[in-house]
C-alpha positions as CSV (number, residue, x, y, z in Angstrom):
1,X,306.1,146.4,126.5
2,X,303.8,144.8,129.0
3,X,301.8,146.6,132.0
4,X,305.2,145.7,134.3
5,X,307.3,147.7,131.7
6,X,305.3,150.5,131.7
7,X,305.4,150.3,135.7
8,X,309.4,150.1,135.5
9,X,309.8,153.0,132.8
10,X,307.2,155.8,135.1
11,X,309.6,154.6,138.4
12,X,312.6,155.7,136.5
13,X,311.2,158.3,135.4
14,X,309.7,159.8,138.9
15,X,313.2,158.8,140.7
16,X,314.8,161.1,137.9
17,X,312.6,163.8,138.8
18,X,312.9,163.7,141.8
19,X,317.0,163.5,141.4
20,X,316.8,166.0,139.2
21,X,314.5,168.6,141.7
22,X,317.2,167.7,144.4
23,X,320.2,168.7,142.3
24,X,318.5,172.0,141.8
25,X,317.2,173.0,144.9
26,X,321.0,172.2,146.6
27,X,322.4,174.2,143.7
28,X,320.0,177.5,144.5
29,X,320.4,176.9,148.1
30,X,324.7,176.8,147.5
31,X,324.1,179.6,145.0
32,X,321.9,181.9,147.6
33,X,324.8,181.3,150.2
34,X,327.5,182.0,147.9
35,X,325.8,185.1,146.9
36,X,325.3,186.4,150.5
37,X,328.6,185.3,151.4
38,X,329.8,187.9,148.5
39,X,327.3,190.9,149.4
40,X,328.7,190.5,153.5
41,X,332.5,190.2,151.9
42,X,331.8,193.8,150.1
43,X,330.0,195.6,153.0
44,X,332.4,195.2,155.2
45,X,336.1,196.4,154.8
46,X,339.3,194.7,155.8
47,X,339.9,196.6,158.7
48,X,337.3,197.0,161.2
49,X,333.9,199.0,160.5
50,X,332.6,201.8,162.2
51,X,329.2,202.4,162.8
52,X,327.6,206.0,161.2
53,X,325.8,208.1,162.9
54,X,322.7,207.1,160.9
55,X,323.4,203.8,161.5
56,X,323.7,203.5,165.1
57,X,319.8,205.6,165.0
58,X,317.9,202.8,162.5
59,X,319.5,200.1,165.1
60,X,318.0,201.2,168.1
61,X,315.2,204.0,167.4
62,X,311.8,203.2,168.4
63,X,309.1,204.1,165.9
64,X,308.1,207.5,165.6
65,X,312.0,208.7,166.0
66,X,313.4,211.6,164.2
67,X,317.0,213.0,163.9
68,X,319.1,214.9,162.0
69,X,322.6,213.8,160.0
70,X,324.8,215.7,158.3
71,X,325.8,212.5,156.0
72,X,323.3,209.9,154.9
73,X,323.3,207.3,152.1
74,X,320.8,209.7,151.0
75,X,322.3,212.7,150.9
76,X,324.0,215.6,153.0
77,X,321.8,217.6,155.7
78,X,318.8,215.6,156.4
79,X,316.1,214.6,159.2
80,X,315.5,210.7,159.0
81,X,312.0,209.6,160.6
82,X,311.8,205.8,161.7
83,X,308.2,205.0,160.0
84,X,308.1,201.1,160.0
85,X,310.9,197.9,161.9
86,X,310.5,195.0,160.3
87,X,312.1,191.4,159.0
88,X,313.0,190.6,155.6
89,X,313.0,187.0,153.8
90,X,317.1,187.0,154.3
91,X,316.4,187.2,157.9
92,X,317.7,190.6,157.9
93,X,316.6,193.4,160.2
94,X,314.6,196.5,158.3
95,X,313.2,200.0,158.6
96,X,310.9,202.4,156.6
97,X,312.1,205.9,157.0
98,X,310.8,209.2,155.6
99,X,313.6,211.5,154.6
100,X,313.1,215.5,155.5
101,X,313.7,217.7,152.8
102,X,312.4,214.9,150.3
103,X,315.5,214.6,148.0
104,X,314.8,214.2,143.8
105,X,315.3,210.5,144.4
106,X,313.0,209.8,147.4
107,X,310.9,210.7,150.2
108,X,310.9,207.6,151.9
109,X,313.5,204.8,152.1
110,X,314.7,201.2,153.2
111,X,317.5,200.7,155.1
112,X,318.4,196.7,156.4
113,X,320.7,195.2,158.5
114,X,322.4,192.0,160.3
115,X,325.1,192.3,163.1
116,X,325.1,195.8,162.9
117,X,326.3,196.9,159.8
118,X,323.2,198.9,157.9
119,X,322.7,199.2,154.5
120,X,320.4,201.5,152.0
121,X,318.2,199.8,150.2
122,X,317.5,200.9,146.5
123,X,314.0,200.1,145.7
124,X,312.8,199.4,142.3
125,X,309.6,200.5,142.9
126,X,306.8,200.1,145.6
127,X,303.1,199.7,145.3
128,X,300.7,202.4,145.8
129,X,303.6,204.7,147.6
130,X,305.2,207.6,145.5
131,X,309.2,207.8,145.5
């Protein structure tokens, strides 16, 4: 195999690369929309949602804001404080809160949402921060 053979077999093999990187970038992309597609179709119900009280405070509470809910994702009979607004990666609206009593499971939470309709966010664990 001569120098122009050698040429010919590393173009083939870049272009399949490159095919290859292609094929499985459009397949995560599909996948990530599929996926979110799925997580919207669960969160909201056939008929139409209504917005929670709690809800309807992480949407439009300025920093610093406290109130009180009788129901929570977090439990029953607590003060929510807004701590933190910001974006996530999906693109998704987000607030810190600290939850007043501190239940067993956590004294500060995560709550994100798009087009109005909120969700609790279970962390895994968070850096420097106690639970």
């Amino acid at each position: 195999m001569g120098l122009k053979g050698v040429m010919r077999l590393i173009h083939w093999i870049r272009t399949s690369v490159i095919c290859v990187a292609m094929l499985v970038l459009a397949g995560c992309t599909t996948l990530q929309q599929g996926l979110s597609d799925l997580q919207a179709a669960g969160a909201q119900p056939s008929n139409s949602p209504q917005t929670a009280p709690w809800q309807a405070f992480v949407a439009k509470a300025p920093v610093g804001s406290s109130q009180s809910f009788a129901k929570t994702p977090w439990g029953t009979e607590l003060s929510l404080t807004l701590t933190e607004r910001y974006f996530s990666a999906t693109g998704k609206d987000c607030v810190r809160l600290k939850i007043s009593p501190a239940t067993p499971a956590a004294a500060s939470a995560i709550a994100c949402g798009k087009n109005g309709q909120w969700q609790r966010i279970d962390l895994i664990g968070t850096a420097g921060e106690g639970r």
